[in-house]
Structure formats: structure tokens, C-alpha cells
MARTI-69339 format. One record per residue (C-alpha): residue in one letter; x, y, z; residue number from 0. Coordinates in steps of 0.1 Angstrom, whole numbers, plus 5000, padded with zeros to 4 digits. Last residue first. Layout:
% residues N
+--------+------+------+------+-----+
| residu |    X |    Y |    Z | num |
+--------+------+------+------+-----+
|      A |    X |    Y |    Z | NUM |
...
+--------+------+------+------+-----+
This chain:
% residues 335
+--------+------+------+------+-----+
| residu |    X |    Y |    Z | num |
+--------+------+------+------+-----+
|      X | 4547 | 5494 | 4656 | 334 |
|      X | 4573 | 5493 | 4623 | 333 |
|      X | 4581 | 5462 | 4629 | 332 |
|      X | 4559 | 5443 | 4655 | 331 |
|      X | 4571 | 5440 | 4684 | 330 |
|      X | 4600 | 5429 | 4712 | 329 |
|      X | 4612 | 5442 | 4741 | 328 |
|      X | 4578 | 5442 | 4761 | 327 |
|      X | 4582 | 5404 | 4771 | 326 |
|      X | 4578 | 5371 | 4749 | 325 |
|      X | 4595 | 5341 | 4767 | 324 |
|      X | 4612 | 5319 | 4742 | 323 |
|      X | 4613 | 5283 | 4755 | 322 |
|      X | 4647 | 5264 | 4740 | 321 |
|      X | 4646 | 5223 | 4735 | 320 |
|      X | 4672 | 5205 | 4759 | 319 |
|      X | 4698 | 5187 | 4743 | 318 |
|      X | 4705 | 5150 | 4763 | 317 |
|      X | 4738 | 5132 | 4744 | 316 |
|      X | 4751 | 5097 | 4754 | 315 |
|      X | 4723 | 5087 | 4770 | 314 |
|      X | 4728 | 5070 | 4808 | 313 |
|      X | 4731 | 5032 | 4816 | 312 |
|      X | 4731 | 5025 | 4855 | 311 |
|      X | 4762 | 5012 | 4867 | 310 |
|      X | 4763 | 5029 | 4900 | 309 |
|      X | 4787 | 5059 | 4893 | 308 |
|      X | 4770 | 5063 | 4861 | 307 |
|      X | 4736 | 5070 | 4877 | 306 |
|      X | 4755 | 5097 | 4904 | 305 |
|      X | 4764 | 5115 | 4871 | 304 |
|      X | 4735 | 5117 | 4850 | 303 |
|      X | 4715 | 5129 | 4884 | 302 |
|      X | 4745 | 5151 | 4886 | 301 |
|      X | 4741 | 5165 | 4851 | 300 |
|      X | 4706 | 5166 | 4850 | 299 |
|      X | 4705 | 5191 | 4881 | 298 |
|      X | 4731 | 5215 | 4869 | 297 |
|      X | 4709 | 5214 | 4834 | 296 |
|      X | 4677 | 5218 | 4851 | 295 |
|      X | 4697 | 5247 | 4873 | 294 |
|      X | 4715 | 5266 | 4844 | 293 |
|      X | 4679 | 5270 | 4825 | 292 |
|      X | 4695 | 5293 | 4799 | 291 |
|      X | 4662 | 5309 | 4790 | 290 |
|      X | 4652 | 5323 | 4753 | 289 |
|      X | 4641 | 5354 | 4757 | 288 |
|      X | 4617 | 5389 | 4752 | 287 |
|      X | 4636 | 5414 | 4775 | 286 |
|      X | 4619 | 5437 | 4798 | 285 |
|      X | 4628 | 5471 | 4788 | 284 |
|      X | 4653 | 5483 | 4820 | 283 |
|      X | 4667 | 5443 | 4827 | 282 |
|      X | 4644 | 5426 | 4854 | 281 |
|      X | 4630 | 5399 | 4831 | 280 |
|      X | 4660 | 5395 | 4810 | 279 |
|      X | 4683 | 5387 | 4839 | 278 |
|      X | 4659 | 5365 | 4856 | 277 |
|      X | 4653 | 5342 | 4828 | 276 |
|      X | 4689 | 5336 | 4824 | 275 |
|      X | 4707 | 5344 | 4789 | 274 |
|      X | 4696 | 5342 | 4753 | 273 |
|      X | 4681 | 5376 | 4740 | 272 |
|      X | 4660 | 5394 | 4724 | 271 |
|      X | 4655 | 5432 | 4711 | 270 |
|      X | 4635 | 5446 | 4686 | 269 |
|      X | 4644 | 5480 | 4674 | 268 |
|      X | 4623 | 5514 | 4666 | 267 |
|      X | 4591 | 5510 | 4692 | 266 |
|      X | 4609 | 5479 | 4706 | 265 |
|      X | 4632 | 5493 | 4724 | 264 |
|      X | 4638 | 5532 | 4714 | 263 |
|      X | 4664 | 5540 | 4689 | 262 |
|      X | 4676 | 5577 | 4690 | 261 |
|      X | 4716 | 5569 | 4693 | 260 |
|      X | 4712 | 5575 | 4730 | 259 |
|      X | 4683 | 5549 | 4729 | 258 |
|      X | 4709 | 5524 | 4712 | 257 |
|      X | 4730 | 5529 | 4737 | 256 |
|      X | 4708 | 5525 | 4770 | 255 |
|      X | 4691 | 5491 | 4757 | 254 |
|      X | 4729 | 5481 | 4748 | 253 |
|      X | 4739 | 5489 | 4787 | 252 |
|      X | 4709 | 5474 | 4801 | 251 |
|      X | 4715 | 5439 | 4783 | 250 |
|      X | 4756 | 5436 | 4781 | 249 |
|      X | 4757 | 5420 | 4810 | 248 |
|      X | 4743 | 5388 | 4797 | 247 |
|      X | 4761 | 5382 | 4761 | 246 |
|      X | 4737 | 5367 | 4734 | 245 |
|      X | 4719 | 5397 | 4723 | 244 |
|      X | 4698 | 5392 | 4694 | 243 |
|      X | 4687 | 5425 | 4674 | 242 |
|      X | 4662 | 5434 | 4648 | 241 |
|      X | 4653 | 5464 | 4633 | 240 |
|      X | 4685 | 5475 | 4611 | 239 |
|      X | 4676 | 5493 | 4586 | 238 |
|      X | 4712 | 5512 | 4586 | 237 |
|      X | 4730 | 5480 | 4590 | 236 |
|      X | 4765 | 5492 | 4589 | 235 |
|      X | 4764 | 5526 | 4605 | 234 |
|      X | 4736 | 5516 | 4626 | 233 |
|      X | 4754 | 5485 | 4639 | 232 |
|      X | 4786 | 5503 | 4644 | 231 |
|      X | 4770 | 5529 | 4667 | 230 |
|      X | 4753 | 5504 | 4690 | 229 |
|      X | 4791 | 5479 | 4686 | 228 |
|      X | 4809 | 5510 | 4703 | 227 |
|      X | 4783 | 5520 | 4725 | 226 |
|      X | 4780 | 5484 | 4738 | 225 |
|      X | 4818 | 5483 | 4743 | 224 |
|      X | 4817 | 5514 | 4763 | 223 |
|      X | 4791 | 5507 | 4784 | 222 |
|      X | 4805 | 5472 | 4801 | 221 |
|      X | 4814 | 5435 | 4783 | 220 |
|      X | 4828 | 5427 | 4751 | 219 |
|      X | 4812 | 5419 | 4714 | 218 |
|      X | 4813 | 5396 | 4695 | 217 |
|      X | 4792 | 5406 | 4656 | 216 |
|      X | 4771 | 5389 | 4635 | 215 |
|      X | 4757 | 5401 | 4609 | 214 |
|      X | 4723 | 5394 | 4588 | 213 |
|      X | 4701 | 5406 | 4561 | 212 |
|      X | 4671 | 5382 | 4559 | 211 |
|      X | 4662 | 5354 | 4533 | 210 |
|      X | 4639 | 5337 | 4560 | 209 |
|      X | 4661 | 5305 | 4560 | 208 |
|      X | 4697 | 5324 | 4558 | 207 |
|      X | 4684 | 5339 | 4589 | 206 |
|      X | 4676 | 5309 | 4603 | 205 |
|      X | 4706 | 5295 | 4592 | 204 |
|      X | 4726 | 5326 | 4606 | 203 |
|      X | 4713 | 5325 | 4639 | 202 |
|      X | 4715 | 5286 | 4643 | 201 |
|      X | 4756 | 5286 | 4631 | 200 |
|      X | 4759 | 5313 | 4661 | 199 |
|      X | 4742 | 5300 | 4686 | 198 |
|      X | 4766 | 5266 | 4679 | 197 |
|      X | 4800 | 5285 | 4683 | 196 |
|      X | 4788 | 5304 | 4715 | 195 |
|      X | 4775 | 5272 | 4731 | 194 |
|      X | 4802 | 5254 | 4722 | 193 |
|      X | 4837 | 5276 | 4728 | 192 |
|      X | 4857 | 5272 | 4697 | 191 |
|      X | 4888 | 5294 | 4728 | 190 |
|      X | 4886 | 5323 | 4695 | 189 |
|      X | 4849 | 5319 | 4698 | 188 |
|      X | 4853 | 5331 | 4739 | 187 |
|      X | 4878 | 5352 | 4734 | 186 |
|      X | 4859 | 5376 | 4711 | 185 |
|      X | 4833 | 5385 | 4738 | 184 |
|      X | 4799 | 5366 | 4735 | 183 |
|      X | 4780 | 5384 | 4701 | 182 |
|      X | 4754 | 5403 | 4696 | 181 |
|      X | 4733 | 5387 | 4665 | 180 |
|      X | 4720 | 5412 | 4643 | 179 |
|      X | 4691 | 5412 | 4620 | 178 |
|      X | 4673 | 5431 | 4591 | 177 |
|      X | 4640 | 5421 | 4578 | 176 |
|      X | 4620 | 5425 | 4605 | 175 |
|      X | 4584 | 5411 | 4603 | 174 |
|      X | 4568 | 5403 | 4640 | 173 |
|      X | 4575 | 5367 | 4621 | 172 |
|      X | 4612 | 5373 | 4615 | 171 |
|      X | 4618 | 5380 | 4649 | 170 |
|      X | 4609 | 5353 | 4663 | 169 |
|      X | 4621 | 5330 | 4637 | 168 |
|      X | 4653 | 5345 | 4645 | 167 |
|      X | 4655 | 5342 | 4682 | 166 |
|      X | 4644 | 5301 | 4673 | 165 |
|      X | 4669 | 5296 | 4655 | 164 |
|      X | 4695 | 5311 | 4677 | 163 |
|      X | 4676 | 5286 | 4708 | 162 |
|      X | 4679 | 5255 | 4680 | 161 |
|      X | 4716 | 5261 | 4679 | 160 |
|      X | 4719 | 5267 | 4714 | 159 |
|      X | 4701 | 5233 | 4723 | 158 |
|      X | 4703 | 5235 | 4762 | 157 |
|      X | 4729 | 5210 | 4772 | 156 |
|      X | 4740 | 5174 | 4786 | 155 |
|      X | 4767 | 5152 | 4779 | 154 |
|      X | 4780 | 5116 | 4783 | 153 |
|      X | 4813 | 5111 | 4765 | 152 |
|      X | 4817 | 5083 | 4743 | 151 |
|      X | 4814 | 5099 | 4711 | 150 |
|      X | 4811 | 5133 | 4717 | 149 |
|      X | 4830 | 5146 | 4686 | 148 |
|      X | 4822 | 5186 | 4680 | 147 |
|      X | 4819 | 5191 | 4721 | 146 |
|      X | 4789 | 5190 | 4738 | 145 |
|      X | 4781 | 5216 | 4768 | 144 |
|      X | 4776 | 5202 | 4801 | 143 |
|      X | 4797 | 5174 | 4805 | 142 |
|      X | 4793 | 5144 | 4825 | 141 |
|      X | 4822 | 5121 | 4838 | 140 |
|      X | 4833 | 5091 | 4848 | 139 |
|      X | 4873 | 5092 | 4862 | 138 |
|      X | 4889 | 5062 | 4845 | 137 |
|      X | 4914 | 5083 | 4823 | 136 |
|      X | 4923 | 5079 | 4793 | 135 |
|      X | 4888 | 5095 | 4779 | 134 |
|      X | 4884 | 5123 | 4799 | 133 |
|      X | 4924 | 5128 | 4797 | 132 |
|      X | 4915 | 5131 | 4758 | 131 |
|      X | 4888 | 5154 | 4761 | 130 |
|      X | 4907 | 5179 | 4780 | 129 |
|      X | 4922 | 5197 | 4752 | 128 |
|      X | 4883 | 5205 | 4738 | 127 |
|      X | 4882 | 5206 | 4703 | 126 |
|      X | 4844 | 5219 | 4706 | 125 |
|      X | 4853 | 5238 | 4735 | 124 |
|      X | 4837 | 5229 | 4767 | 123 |
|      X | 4831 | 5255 | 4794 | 122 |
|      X | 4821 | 5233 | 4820 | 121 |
|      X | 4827 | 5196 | 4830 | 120 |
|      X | 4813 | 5179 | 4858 | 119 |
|      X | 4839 | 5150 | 4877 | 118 |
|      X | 4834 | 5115 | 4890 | 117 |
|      X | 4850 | 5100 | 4927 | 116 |
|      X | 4870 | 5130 | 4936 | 115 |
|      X | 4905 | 5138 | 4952 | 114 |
|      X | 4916 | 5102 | 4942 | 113 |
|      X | 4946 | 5115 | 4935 | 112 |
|      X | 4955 | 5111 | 4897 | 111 |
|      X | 4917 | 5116 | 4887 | 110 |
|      X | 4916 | 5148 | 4907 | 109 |
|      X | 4953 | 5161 | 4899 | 108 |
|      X | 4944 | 5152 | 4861 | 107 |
|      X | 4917 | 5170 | 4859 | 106 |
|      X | 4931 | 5198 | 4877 | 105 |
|      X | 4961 | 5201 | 4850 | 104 |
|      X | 4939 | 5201 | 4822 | 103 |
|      X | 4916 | 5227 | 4831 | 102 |
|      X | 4939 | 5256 | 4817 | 101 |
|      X | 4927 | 5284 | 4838 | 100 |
|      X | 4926 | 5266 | 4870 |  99 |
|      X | 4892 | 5264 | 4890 |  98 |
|      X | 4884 | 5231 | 4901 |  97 |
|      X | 4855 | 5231 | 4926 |  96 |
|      X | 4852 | 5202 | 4947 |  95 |
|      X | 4818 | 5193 | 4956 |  94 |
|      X | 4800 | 5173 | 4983 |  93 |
|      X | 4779 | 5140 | 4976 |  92 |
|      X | 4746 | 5127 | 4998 |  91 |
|      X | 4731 | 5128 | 4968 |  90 |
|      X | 4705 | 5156 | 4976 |  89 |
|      X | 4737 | 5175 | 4984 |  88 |
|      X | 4748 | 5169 | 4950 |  87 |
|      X | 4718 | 5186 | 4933 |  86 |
|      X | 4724 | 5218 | 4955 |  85 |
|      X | 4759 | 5217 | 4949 |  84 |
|      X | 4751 | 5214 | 4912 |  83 |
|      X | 4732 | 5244 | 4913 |  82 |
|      X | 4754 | 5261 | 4935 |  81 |
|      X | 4776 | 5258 | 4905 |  80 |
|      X | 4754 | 5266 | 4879 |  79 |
|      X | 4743 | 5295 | 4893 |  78 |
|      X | 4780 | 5306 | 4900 |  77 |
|      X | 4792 | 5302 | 4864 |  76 |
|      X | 4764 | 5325 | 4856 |  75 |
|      X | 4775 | 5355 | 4877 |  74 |
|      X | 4808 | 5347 | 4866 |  73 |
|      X | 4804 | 5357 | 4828 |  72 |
|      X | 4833 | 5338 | 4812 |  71 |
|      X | 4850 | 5361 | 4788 |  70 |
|      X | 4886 | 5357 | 4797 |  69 |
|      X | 4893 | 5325 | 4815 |  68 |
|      X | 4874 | 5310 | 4848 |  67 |
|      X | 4883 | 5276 | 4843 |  66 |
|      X | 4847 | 5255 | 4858 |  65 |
|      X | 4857 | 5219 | 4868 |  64 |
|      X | 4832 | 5204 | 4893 |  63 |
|      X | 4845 | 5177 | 4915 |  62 |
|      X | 4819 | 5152 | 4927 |  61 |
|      X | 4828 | 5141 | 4963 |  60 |
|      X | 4810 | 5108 | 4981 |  59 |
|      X | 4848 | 5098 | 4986 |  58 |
|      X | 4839 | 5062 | 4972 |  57 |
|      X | 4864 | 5031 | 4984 |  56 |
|      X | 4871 | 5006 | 4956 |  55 |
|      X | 4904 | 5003 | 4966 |  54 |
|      X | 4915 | 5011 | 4995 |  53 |
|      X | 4919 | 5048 | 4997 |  52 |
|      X | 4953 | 5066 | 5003 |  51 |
|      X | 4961 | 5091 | 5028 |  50 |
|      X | 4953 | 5127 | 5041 |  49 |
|      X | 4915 | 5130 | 5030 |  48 |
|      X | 4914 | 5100 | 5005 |  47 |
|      X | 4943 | 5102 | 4984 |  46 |
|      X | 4957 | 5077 | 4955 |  45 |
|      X | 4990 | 5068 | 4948 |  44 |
|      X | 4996 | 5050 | 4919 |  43 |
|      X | 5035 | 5052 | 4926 |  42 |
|      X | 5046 | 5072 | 4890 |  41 |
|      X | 5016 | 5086 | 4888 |  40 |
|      X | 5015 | 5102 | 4929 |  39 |
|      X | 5052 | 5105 | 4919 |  38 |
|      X | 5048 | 5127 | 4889 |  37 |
|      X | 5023 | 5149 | 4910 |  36 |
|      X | 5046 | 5158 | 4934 |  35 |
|      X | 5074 | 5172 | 4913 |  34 |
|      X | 5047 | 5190 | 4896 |  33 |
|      X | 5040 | 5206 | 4929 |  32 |
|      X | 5075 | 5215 | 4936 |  31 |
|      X | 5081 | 5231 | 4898 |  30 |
|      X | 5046 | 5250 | 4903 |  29 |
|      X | 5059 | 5268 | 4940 |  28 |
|      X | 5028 | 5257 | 4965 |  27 |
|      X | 5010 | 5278 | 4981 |  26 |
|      X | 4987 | 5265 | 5007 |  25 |
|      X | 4953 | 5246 | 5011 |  24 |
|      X | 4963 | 5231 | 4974 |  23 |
|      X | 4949 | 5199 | 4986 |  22 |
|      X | 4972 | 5179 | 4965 |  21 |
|      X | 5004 | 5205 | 4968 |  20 |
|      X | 4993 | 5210 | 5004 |  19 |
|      X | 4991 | 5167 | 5014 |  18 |
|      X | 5022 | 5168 | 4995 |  17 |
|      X | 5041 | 5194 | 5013 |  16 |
|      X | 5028 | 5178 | 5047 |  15 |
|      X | 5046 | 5149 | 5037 |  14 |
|      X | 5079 | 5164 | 5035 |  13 |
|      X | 5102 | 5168 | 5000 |  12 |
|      X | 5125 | 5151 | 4981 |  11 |
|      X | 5095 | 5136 | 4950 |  10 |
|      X | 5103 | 5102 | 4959 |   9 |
|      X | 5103 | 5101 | 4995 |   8 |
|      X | 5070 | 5124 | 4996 |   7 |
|      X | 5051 | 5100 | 4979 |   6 |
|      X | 5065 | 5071 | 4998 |   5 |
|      X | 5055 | 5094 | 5035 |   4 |
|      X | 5021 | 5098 | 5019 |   3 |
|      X | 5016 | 5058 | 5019 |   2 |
|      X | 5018 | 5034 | 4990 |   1 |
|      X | 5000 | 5000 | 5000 |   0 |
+--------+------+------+------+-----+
């Protein structure tokens, strides 16, 4: 049975370094910790509080792994995680939150360690680099967002191509005829996030579809950027009527441009978006909206989750349809 003390043998340092470099309750220096973590692989060590698990033992903790990089809305992140902790409660499970920018590295330290018994992923890329430690590794997992080849994986979603679709069709039946999608900041299709990726490809099919104008545009966060992309799109799209918004803070502050430029919402532009019920409901115009139901989603995944840690089959793929909520942002064209 490899103990602490063996782990701590082979990477030159004390025990209660490697119970912090594992636990990371205190600072660590990177080349120390990586020192570490190539003897818990090299020796198969696995951790279970301050020392290995016999095998087959269960921690009863789901790790959720979240990267907060450029562009992720935090506000969001954090329903979905209290969310899942909620969900995981009811399972009699706790929750480790991996955080690190990269991803990769905490996977591996929770497979590697034992820290968790199964592990949530968020944020996926459609070429996601963590994929292939998903897939190596014996750690079950449930992702929520599907990457471009899920094969094998088990993943769960709203339908974002469906939900830009169905924006669009929205729109197109009050009559507009020239639409913008309001993009997620660059970063965020520059990482092939998803959700972003696959909004996008459902906006411009269903624009395609009606024969409308279209652009789309990313967009940051705060005032300034929303004046900036408010007085490009009347610029560029003069008969403009139409806009979908899919970036969450940037509700109030576009409403606000666009009125500063003379447009008021939705006597001169229709405005929807994709984002949390609550947010559109108590931004300035109510927003008409298609709900990112983070809790259902949170939920499925650890039901999904607490089903594969007990043998029980679970779908591959599980795309929730979109629900478009019609408040006072939208009308009409030419109302």
C-alpha cells in the first residue's frame, strides 16, 4: 500500500508538502508541485482526505471543473455551481470546485489523486484539450456543453443552435428584415467555445432560411463596448430592426445605447436575447428570451452522474429544447 511518506520520499520533499500540493490549502511553488504529481503517477498513489483509499472506496465528492478564462460571465458560472451543489447534496455527495485556467492540470490532479469519485465539465470547447484525459482516464464524467466529437462522453445541454433559430424566427414573424446577433466577447469563439459556436451557426441558418440581412458581431462587456458595437450597427446595417443579444451584461447597457443613438426598444428595434430568465425579466425594457435554464441542466448533470457511478446506463447526448419568453422588448416592425 503506498503511503504519503513514499510519495513524499520520491518527490525530496515532506509529507505535509504533499498533502498542500494535493489539497492546494497552501502555496505551492509550480516546479514542487509537479514534482509531486509525477510521483503520485509514478507510485499509483491515491488520496482519500490525508492518505490513500483502499480500493474501491467512494469519497462521496463530485469535482466540478469551471476555468474561469477571459469572457466567462461569473455571475452564471455561479448558478450553475450552487446548482450542482444543491443537486449533489440531495446525493449525499459534496463538491470540489476546480478552477485553474487551463483545466487540464486539475483533471488530472483529481483523477491522479483520488480527490474525487466522478467530475462535471464546463466551458467545453468543441476541440476540447481535456477530452483526451476524459477519455484515458477512468474518472466518469458528464459534461455540460457537447463538444464537435462526443462519442463516448455523456453530455448534457440546452440546444443553442435551436435557441438562435428560434431568436430569428421570432423575429422574422413580427416582420423584420434586418438582423444582428450580439456576440459573446471575442475570446470566447477564438477558445471554439460550444454554446457560443453553435448559437451562432442557428442565427445565421435561420436567417439564411427567411432570406434576411444578417451580421454577426462579438462583442465585450460594460458601456463602452455596447456603445461601440450600438453605433457600428447603425452605421453598417442602417435598417436595422432586429437585434439578438447573446452576452448577459451587456443587456441594460445596449438598451441605453441604442436609445442614446435615437432608437427606442421595441418601438424602433426589437430586442431578444439568450441568457437567464431572471436577467432578461428585470433588465430596464423587459427582455423577450430564450432561458438558459442553468439549474435543470446542473441538476441533469449530477443525476447523469450519480447514475454512472452505479452502473446505471445513461444517454450519450441530452439537448434540451429552448422556450422563448415574449416580454415588452419585442414587436411588431414598424409598431
Amino acid at each position: 500500500m503506498v503511503k504519503i511518506t513514499d510519495v513524499a520520499r520520491r518527490a525530496g520533499v515532506s509529507p505535509s508538502t504533499v498533502s498542500y500540493a494535493l489539497s492546494g490549502k497552501r502555496p505551492i511553488s509550480d516546479a514542487t508541485r509537479l514534482r509531486v504529481q509525477a510521483a503520485v503517477r509514478e507510485l499509483g498513489y491515491r488520496a482519500d482526505g490525508g492518505g490513500r483509499s483502499p480500493a474501491g472506496r467512494r469519497t462521496k465528492v463530485l469535482a466540478l471543473a469551471v476555468p474561469m478564462r477571459s469572457g466567462v460571465h461569473v455571475p452564471v458560472v455561479t448558478q450553475f455551481a450552487v446548482s450542482v451543489v444543491t443537486a449533489a447534496r440531495a446525493h449525499d455527495h459534496d463538491v470540489l470546485l476546480l478552477t485553474e485556467g487551463e483545466g487540464e492540470e486539475a483533471l488530472r490532479r483529481a483523477a491522479d489523486t483520488g480527490l474525487a469519485d466522478a467530475v462535471i465539465v464546463m466551458d467545453v470547447q468543441l476541440q476540447d484539450p481535456r477530452l483526451p484525459l476524459l477519455r484515458s482516464r477512468g474518472l466518469p464524467s458528464v459534461l455540460i456543453g457537447v463538444p464537435a466529437e462526443p462519442d463516448g462522453l455523456t453530455c448534457v445541454d440546452l440546444d443553442f443552435r435551436a435557441a438562435g433559430e428560434l431568436c430569428v424566427d421570432h423575429l422574422a414573424r413580427l416582420g423584420h428584415r434586418v438582423v444582428a446577433l450580439v456576440g459573446s466577447p471575442p475570446e470566447v469563439y477564438v477558445r471554439r467555445t460550444a454554446f457560443a459556436r453553435r448559437l451562432v451557426e442557428g442565427f445565421t441558418s435561420a436567417a439564411h432560411r427567411h432570406g434576411l440581412t444578417s451580421a454577426v458581431h462579438p462583442c465585450g462587456t460594460g458601456r463602452d463596448a455596447a456603445r461601440a458595437i450600438a453605433e457600428r450597427l447603425v452605421r453598417e446595417l442602417p435598417a436595422l430592426t432586429g437585434v439578438v443579444v447573446h452576452n448577459e451584461p451587456l443587456l441594460d447597457p445596449l438598451i441605453d445605447a441604442f436609445e442614446r443613438l435615437g432608437l427606442s426598444i421595441p418601438g424602433d428595434l426589437s430586442l431578444t436575447a439568450v441568457c437567464p430568465s431572471p436577467l432578461a425579466a428585470s433588465a430596464r425594457v423587459p427582455v423577450t428570451s430564450v432561458a438558459v435554464p442553468s439549474a435543470e441542466l446542473s441538476t441533469r448533470a449530477v443525476h447523469l452522474l450519480v447514475r454512472k457511478l452505479s452502473g446505471a446506463p445513461v444517454p450519450g447526448a441530452t439537448l434540451l429544447p429552448p422556450r422563448l419568453t415574449e416580454r415588452a422588448s419585442t414587436a411588431p416592425r414598424g409598431a
